[in-house]
Biopython code that builds the backbone (N, CA, C, O; Angstrom):
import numpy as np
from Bio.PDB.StructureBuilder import StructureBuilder

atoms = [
    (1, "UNK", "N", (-224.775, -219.898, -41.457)),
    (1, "UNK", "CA", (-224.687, -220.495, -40.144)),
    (1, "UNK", "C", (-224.392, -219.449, -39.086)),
    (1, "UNK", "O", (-224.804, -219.502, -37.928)),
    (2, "UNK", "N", (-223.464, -218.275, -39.724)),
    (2, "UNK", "CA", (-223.023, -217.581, -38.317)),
    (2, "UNK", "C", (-224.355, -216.454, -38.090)),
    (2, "UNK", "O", (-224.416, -215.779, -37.063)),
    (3, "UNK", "N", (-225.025, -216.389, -38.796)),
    (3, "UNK", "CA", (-225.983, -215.339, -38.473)),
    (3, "UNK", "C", (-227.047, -216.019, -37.932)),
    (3, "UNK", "O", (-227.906, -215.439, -37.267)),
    (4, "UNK", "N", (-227.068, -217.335, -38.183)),
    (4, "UNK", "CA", (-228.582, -217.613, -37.425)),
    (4, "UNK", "C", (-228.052, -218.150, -35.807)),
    (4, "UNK", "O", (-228.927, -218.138, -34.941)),
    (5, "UNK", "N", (-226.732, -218.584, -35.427)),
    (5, "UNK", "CA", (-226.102, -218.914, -34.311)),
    (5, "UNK", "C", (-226.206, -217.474, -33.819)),
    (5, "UNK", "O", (-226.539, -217.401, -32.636)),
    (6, "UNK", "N", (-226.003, -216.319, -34.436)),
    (6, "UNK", "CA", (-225.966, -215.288, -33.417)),
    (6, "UNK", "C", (-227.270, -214.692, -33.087)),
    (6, "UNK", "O", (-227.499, -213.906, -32.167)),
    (7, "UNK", "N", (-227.974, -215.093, -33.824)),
    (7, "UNK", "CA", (-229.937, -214.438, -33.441)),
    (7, "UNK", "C", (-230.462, -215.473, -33.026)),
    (7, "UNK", "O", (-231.675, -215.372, -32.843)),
    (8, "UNK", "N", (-229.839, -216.812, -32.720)),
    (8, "UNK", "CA", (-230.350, -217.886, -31.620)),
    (8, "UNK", "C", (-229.649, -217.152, -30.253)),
    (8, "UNK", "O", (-230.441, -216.742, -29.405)),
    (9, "UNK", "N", (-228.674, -217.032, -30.089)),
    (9, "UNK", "CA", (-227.989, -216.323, -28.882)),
    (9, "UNK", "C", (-228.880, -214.733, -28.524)),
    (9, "UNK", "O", (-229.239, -214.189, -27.480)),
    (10, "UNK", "N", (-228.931, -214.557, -29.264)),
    (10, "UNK", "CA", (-229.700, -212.909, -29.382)),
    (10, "UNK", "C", (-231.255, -212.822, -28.520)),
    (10, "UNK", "O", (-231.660, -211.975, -27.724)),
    (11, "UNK", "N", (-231.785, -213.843, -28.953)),
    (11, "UNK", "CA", (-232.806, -214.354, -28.700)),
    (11, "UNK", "C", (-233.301, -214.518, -26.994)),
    (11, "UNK", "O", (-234.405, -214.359, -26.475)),
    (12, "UNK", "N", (-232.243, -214.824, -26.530)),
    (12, "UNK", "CA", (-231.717, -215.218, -25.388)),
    (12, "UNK", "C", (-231.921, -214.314, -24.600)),
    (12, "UNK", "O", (-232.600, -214.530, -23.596)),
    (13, "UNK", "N", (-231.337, -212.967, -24.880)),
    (13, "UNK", "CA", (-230.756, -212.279, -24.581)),
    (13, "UNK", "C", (-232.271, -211.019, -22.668)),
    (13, "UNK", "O", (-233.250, -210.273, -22.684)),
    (14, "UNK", "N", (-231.652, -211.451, -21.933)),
    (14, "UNK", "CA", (-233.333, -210.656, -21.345)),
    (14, "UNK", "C", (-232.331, -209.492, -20.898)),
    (14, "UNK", "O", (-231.111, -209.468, -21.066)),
    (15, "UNK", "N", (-233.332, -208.311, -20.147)),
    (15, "UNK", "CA", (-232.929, -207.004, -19.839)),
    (15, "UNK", "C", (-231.936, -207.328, -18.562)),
    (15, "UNK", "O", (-230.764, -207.006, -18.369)),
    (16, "UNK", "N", (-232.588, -207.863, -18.003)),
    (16, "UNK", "CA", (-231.745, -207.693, -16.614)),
    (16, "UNK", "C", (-231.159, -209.143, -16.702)),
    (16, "UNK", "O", (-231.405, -209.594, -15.583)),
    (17, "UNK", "N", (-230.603, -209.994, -17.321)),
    (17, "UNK", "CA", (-229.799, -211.202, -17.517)),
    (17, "UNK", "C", (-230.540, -212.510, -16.660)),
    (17, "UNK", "O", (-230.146, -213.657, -16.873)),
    (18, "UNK", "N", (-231.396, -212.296, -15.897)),
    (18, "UNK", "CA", (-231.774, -213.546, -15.194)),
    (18, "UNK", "C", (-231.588, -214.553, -15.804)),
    (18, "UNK", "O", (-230.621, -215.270, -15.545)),
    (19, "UNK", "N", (-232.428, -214.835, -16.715)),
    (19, "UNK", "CA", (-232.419, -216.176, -17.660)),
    (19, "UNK", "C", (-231.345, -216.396, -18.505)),
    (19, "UNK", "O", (-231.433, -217.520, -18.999)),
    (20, "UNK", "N", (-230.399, -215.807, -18.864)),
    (20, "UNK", "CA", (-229.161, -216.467, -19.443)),
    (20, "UNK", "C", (-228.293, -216.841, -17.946)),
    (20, "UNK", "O", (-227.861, -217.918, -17.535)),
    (21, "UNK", "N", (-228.262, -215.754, -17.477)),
    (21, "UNK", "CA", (-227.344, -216.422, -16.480)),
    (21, "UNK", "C", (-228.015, -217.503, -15.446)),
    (21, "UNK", "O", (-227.246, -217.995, -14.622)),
    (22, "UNK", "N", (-229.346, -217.898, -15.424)),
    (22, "UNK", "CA", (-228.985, -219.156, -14.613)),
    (22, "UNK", "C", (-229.293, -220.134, -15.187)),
    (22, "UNK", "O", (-229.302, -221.291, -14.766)),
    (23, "UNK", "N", (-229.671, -219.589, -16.563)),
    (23, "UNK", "CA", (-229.422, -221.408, -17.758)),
    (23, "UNK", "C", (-227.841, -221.321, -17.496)),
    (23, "UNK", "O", (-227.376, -222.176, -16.742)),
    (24, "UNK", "N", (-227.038, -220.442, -18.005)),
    (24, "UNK", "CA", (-225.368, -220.756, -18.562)),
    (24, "UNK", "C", (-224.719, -220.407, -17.581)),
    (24, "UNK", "O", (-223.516, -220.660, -17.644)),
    (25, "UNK", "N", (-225.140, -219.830, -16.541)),
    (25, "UNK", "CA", (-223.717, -219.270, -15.719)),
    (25, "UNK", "C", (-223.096, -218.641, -16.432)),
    (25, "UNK", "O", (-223.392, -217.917, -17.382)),
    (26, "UNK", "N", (-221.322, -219.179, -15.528)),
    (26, "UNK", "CA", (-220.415, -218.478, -16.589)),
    (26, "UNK", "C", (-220.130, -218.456, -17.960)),
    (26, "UNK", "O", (-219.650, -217.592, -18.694)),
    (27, "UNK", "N", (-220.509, -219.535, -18.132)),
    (27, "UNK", "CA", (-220.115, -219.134, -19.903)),
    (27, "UNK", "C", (-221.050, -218.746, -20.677)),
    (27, "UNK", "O", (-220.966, -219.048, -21.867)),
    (28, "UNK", "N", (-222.410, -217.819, -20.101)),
    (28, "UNK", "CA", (-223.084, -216.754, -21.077)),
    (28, "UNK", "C", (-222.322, -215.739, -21.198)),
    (28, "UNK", "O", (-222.688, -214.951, -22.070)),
    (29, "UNK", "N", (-221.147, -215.401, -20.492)),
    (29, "UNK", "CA", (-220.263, -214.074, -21.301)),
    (29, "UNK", "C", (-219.661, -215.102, -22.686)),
    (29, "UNK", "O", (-219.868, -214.960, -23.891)),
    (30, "UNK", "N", (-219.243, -215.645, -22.302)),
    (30, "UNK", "CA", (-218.736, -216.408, -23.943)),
    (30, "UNK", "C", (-219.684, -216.589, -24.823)),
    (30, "UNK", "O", (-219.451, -216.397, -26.016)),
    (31, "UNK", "N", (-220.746, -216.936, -24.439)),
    (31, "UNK", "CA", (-221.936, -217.091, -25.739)),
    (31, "UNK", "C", (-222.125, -215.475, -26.262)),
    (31, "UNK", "O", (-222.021, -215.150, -27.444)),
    (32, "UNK", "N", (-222.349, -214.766, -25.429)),
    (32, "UNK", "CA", (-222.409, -213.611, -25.964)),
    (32, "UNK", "C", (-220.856, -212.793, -26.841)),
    (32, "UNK", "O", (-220.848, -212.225, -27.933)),
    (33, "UNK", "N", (-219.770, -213.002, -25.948)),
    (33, "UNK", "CA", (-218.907, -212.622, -26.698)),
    (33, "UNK", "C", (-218.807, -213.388, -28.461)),
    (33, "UNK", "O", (-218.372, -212.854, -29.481)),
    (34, "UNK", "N", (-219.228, -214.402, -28.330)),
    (34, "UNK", "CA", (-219.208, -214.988, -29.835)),
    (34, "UNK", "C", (-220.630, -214.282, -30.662)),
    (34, "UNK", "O", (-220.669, -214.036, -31.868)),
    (35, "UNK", "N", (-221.442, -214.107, -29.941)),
    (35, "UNK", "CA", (-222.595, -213.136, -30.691)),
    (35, "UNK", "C", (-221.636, -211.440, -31.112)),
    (35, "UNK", "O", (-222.066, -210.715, -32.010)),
    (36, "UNK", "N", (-220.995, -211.251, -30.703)),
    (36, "UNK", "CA", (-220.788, -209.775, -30.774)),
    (36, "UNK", "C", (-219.721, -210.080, -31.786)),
    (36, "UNK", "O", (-219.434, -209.219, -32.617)),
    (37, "UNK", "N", (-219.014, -211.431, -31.776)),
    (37, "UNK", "CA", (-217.960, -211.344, -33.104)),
    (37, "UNK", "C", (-218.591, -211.551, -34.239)),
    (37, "UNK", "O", (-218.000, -211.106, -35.222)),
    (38, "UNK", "N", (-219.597, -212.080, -34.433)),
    (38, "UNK", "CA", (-220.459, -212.580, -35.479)),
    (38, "UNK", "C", (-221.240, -211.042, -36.577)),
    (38, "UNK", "O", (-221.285, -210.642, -37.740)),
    (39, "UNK", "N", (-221.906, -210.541, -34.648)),
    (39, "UNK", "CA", (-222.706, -209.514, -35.447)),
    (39, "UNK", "C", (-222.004, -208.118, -35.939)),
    (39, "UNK", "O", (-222.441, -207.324, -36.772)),
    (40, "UNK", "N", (-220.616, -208.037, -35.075)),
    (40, "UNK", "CA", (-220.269, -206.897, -35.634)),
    (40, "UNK", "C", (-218.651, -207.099, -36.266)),
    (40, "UNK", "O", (-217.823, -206.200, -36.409)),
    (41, "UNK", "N", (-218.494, -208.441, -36.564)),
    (41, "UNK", "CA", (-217.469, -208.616, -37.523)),
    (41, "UNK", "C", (-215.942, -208.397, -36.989)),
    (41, "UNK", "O", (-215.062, -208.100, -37.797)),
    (42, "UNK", "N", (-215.765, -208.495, -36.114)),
    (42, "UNK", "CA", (-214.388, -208.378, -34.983)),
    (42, "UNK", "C", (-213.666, -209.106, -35.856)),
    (42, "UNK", "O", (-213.801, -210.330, -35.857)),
    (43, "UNK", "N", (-212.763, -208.459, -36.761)),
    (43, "UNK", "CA", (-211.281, -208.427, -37.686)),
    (43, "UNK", "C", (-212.478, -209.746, -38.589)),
    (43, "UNK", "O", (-213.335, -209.362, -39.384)),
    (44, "UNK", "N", (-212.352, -210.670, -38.375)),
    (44, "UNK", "CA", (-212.508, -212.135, -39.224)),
    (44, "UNK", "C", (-213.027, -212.659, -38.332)),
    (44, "UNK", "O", (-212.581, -212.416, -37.211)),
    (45, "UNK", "N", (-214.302, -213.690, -38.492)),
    (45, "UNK", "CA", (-215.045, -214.155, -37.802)),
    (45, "UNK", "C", (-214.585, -215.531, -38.705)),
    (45, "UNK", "O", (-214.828, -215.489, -39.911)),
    (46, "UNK", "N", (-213.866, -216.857, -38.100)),
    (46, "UNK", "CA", (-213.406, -218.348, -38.564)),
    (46, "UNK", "C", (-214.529, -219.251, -38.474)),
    (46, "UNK", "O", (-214.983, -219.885, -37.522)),
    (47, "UNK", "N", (-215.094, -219.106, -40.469)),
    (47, "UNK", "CA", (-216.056, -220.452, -40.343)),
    (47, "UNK", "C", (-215.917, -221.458, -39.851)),
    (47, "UNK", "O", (-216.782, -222.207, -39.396)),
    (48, "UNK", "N", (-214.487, -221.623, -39.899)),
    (48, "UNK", "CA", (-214.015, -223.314, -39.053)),
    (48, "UNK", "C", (-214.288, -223.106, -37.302)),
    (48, "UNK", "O", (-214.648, -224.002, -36.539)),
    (49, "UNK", "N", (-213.972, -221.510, -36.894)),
    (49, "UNK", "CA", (-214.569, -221.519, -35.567)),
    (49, "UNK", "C", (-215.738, -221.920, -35.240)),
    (49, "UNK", "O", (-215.985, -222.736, -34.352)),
    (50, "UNK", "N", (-216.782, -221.178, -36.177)),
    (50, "UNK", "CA", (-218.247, -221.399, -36.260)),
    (50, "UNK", "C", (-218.794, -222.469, -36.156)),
    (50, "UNK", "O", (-219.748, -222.725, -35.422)),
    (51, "UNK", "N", (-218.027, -223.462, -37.159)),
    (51, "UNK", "CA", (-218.402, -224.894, -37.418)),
    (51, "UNK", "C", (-218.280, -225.811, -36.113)),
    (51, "UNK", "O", (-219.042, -226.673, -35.675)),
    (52, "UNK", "N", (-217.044, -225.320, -35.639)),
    (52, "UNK", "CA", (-216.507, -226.246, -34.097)),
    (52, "UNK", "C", (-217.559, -225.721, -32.930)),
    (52, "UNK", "O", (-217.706, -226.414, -31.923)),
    (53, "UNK", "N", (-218.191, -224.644, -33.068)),
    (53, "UNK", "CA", (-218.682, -224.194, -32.305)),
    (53, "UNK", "C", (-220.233, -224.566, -32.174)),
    (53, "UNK", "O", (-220.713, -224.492, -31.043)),
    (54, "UNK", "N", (-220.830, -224.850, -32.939)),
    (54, "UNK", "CA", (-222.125, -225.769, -33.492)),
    (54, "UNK", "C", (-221.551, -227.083, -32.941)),
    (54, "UNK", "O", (-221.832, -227.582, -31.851)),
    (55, "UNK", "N", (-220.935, -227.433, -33.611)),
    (55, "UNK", "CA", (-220.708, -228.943, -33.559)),
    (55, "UNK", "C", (-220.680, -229.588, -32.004)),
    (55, "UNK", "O", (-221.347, -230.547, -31.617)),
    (56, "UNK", "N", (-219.572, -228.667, -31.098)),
    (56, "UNK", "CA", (-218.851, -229.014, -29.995)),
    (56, "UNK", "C", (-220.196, -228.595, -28.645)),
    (56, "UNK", "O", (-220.882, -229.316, -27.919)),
    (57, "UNK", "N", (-220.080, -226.979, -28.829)),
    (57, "UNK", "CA", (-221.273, -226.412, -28.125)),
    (57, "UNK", "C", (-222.694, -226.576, -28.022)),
    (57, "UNK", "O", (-223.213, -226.806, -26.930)),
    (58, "UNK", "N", (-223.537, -226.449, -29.360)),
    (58, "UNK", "CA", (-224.318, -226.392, -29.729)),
    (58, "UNK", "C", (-225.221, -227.452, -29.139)),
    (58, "UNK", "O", (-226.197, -226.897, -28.634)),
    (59, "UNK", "N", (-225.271, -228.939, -28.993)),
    (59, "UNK", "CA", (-226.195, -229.857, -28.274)),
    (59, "UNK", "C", (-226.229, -229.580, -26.729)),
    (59, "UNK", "O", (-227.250, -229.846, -26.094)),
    (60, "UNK", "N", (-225.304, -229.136, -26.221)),
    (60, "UNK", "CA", (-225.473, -228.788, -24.743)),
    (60, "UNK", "C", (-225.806, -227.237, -24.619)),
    (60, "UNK", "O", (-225.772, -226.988, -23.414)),
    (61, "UNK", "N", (-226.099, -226.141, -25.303)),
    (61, "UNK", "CA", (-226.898, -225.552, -25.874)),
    (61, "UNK", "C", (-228.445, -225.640, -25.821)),
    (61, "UNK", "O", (-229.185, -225.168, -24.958)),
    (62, "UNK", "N", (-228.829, -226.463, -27.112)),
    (62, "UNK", "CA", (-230.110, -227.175, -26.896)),
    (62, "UNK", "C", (-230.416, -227.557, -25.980)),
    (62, "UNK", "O", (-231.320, -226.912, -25.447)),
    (63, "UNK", "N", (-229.825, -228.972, -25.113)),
    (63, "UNK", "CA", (-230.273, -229.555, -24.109)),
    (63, "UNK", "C", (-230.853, -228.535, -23.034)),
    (63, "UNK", "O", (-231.954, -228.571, -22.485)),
    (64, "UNK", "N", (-229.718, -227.522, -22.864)),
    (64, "UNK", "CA", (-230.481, -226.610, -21.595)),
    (64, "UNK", "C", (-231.586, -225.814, -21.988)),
    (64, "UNK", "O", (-232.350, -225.421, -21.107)),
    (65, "UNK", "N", (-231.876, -225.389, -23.677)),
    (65, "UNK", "CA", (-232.968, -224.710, -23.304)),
    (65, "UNK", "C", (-234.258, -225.992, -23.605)),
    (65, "UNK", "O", (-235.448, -225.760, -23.393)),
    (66, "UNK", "N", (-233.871, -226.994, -23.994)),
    (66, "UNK", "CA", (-235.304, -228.218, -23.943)),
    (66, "UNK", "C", (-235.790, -227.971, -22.310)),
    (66, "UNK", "O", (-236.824, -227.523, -21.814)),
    (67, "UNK", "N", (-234.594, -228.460, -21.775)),
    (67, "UNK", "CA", (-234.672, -228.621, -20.425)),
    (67, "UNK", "C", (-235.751, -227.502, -19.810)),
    (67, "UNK", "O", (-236.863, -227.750, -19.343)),
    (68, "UNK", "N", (-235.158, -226.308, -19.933)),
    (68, "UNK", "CA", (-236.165, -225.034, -19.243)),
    (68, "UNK", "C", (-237.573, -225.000, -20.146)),
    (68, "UNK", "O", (-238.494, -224.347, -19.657)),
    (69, "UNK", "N", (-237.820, -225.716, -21.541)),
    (69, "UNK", "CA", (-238.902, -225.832, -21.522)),
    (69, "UNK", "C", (-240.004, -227.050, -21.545)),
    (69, "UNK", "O", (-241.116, -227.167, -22.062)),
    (70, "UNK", "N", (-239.168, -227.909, -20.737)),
    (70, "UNK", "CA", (-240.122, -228.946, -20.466)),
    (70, "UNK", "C", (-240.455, -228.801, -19.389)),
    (70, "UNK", "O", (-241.309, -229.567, -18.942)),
    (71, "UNK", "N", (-239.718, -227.403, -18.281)),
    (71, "UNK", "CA", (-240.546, -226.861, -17.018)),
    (71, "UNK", "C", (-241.610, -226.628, -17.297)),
    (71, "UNK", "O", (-242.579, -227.084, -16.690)),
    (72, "UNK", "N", (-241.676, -225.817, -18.340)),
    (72, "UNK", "CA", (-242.693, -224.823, -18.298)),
    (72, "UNK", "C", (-244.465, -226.063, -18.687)),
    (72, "UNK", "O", (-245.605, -225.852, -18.272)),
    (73, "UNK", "N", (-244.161, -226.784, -19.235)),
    (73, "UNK", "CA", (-245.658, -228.025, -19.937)),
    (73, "UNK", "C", (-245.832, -228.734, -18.332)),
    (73, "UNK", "O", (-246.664, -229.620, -18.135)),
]
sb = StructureBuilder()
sb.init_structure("model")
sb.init_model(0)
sb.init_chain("A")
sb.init_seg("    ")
for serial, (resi, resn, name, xyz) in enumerate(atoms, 1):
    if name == "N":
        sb.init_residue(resn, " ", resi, " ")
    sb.init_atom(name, np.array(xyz, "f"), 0.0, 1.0, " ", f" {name:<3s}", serial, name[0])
structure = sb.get_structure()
């Protein structure tokens, strides 16, 4: 789970930030800070974090990127 949550975030990721930051605003530093605990293992990365973090985050997540691509059709 935590590796494919962090190469969905990764994914995201553009050069000059346009598109994360005006899907997420402020809290694309948090999406990313949770990519950087994932990918480079910061002390212990908490499956139970992971899990809450899917669970809690994750549909409003989705929703915004459905959203930016039902602009695009």
């Amino acid at each position: 789970m935590s590796l494919r949550l962090a190469s969905a975030i990764e994914t995201l990721r553009t050069p000059g930030g346009e598109l994360e930051t005006r899907l997420f605003g402020a809290d694309w530093g948090r999406i990313w800070a949770t990519r950087n605990h994932i990918a480079h293992g910061y002390a212990f990365v908490s499956q139970d974090l992971i899990r809450e973090t899917i669970r809690f985050n994750l549909p409003d997540f989705e929703r915004i990127l459905r959203a930016e691509l039902d602009k695009l059709d």
